[in-house]
C-alpha positions in Angstrom: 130.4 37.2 166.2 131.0 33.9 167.5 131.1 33.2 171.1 128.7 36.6 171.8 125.3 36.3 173.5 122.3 36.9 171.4 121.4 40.1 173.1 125.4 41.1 172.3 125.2 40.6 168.7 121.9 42.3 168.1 123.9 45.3 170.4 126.6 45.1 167.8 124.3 45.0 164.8 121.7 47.8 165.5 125.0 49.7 166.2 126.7 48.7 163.0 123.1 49.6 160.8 122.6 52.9 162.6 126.2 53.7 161.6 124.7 52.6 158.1 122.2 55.4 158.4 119.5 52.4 158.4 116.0 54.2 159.6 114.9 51.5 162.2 118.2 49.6 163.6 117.0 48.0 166.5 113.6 47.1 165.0 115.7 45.2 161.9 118.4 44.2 164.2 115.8 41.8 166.1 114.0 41.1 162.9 116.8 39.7 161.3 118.2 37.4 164.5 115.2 35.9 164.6 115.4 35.2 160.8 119.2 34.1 161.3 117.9 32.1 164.1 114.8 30.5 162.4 112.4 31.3 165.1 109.4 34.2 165.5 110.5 37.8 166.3 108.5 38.0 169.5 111.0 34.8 171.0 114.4 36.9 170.5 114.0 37.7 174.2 114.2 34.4 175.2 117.3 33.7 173.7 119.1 36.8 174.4 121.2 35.0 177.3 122.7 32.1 175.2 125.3 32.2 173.2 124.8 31.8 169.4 125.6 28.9 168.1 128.6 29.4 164.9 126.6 29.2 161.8 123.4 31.5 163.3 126.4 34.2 164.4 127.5 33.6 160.4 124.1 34.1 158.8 123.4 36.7 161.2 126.6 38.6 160.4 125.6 38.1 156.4 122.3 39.6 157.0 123.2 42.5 158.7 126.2 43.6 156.0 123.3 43.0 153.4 121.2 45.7 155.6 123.8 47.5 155.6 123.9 48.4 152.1 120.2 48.9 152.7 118.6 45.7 150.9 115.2 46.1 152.5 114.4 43.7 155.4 111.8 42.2 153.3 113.8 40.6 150.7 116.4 39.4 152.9 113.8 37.3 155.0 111.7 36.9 151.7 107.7 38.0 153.1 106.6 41.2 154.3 103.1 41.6 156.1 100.1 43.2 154.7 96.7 43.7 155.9 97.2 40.8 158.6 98.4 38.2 156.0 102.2 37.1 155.3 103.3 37.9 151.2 105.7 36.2 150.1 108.2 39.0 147.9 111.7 39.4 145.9 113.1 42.2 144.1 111.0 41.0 141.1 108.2 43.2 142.6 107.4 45.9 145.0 106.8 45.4 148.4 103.3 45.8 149.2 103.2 49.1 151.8 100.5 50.1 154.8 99.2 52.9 153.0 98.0 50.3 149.8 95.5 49.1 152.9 93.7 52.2 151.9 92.8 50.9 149.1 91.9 48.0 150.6 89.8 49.6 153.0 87.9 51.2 149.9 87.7 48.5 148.1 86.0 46.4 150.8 83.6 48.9 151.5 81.1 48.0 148.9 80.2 44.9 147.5 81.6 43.2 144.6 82.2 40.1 142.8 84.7 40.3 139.9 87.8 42.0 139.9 90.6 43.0 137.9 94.0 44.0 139.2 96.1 46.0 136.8 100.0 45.6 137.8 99.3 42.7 140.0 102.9 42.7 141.3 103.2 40.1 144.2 99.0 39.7 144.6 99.3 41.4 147.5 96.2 43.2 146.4 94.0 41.0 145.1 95.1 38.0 146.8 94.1 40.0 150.0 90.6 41.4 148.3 90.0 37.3 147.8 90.7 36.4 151.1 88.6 39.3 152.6 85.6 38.3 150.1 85.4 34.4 149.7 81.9 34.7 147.0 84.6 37.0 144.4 86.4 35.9 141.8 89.3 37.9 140.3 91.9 38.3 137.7 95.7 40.0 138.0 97.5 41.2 135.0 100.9 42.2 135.1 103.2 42.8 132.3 106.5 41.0 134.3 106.2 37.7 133.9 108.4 37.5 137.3 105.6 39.1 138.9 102.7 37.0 137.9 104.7 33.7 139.6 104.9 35.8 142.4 101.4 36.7 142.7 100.2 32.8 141.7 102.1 31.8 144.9 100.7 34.2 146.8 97.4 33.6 145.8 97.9 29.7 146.5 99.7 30.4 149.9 96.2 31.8 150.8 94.0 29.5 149.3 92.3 31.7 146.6 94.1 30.3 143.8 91.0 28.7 142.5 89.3 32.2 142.4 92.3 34.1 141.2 93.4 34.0 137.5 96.9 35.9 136.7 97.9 36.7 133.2 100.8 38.5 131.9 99.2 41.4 129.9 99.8 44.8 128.9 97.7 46.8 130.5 94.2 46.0 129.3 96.1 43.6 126.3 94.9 40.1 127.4 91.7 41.2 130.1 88.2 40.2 128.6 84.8 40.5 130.0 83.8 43.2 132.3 84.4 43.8 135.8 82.4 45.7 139.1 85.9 46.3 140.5 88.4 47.6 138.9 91.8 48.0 141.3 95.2 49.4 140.4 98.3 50.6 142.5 100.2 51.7 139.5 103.9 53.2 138.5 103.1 56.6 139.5 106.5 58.2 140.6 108.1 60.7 138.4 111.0 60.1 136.4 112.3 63.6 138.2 111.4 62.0 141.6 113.4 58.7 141.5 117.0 60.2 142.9 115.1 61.5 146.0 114.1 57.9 146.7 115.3 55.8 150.4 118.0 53.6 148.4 116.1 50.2 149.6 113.6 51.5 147.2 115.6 53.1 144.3 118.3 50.3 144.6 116.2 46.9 145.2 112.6 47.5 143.9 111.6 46.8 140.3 112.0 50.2 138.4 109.5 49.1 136.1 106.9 49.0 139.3 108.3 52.4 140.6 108.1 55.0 137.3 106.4 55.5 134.3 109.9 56.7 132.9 107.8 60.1 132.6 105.8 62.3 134.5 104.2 59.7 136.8 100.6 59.9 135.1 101.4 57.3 132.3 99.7 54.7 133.9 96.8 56.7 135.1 96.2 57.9 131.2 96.1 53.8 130.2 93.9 53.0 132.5 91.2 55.7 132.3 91.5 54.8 128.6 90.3 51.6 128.8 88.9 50.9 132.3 85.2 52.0 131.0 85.1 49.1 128.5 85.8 46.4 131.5 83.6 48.1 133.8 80.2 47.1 134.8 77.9 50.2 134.7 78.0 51.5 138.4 81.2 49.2 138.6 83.9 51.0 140.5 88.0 52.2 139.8 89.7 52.6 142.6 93.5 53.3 142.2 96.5 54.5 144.6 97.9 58.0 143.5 101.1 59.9 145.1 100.1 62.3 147.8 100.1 64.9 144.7 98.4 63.3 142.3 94.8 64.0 143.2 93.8 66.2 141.1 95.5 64.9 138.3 94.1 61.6 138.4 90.3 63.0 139.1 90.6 65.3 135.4 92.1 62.2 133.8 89.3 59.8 134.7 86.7 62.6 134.6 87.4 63.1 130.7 87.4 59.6 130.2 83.0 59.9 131.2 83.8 58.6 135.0 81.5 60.2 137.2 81.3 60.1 141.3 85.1 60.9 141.6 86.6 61.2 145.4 89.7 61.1 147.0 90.4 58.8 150.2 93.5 59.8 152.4 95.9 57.6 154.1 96.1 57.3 157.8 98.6 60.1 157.6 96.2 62.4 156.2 98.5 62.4 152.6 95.6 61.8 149.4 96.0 57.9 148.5 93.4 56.5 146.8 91.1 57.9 144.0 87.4 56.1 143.4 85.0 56.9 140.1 82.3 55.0 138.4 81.0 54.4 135.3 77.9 55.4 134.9 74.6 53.4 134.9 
């Protein structure tokens, strides 16, 4: 690639990721120049005309045979963005994803000032809920160990590592106290379901994060166990489901004596997020 203009070599890579069946070539093409190139995304323009220098073209040329074999964007440049704020990831944990705003979104809409995060992952979550709500506190369990130094960083990246406690825990194992918010985006794809999975996820995210090694509701059936012992009466669940899920979910926390149970959809109109209370 040496020797090429920068507009040339992002011509030969979005044609060499297409041919790699990748969904968005030109979009990661760019993404990954400027990554190669250490400078924003929205300057690539600007060097189009000039000629990369040697070891850009090099690093550039690794990154693109990496996106090749479909390692998600995200892990080769190490952060993905979520609800306005820069995460810093790895294939220790799942990439945080537009539609988990939803939750956001739900979350935000009431008031709160303790919450627990149940498979805490990279913070994303409650790192962001944090940010968004500077009087909360919070705590984030998460059974990988690789996951909770993941989510500390995070949380000290955006300055709520004072407010943000992160344990490794087994589900409910290590949590004490109770909470007015309880938050989860849990494993909830089906063992069955996995093969049919883009191979950026099946191949480079955290199984563990993905599947319940079941029928997708394991995690749903822990936490509507023990989530009305760490709620505060009128405290609230809200949790991401699979666009199938819905009703599932709703019987689930129903039985467990949750009451007020809705479903929130995703900007795509797909069911995402299910809310109940406990009771006053």
């Amino acid at each position: 690639m040496s020797g090429q203009t920068a507009a040339k070599a992002m011509v030969a890579a979005t044609a060499r990721l297409r041919a790699a069946g990748v969904p968005d070539p030109a979009r990661d093409a760019r993404l990954l120049l400027a990554h190669a190139a250490r400078i924003e995304a929205s300057r690539v323009t600007l060097i189009a005309p000039e000629d990369l220098a040697p070891e850009i073209a090099e690093r550039y040329d690794q990154l693109i045979s990496l996106r090749a074999i479909r390692v998600p964007v995200s892990h080769l440049v190490g952060e993905r963005d979520f609800y306005g704020r820069r995460f810093k990831v790895s294939g220790e944990v799942l990439d945080p994803r537009p539609e988990t705003e939803t939750l956001i979104e739900a979350a935000l809409s009431a008031p709160f000032d303790h919450v627990l995060d149940l498979g805490v992952g990279s913070g994303a979550i409650l790192v962001t809920l944090l940010a968004e709500r500077p009087s909360a506190t919070g705590l984030g369990v998460d059974l990988s160990e690789a996951a909770c130094l993941q989510a500390s960083a995070n949380a000290v990246l955006h300055r709520v590592g004072a407010r943000a406690d992160i344990r490794r825990s087994d589900w409910f194992e290590a949590v004490e106290g109770r909470f007015d918010l309880i938050v989860s985006n849990p494993p909830y794809i089906a063992l069955s379901e996995m093969d049919a999975l883009a191979p950026e996820v099946r191949q480079h995210e955290p199984e563990l994060a993905l599947t319940d090694g079941g029928d997708g509701l394991g995690a749903y059936r822990h936490i509507a166990a023990g989530a009305p012992d760490y709620l505060l009466p009128g405290g609230r669940l809200l949790v991401e489901i699979g666009p199938t899920q819905a009703q599932a979910v709703s019987r689930l926390f129903q039985a467990a004596g949750l009451s007020g149970l809705r479903v929130i959809p995703d900007l795509d109109g797909r069911d995402r997020v299910v809310v109940a209370y406990l009771p006053r």
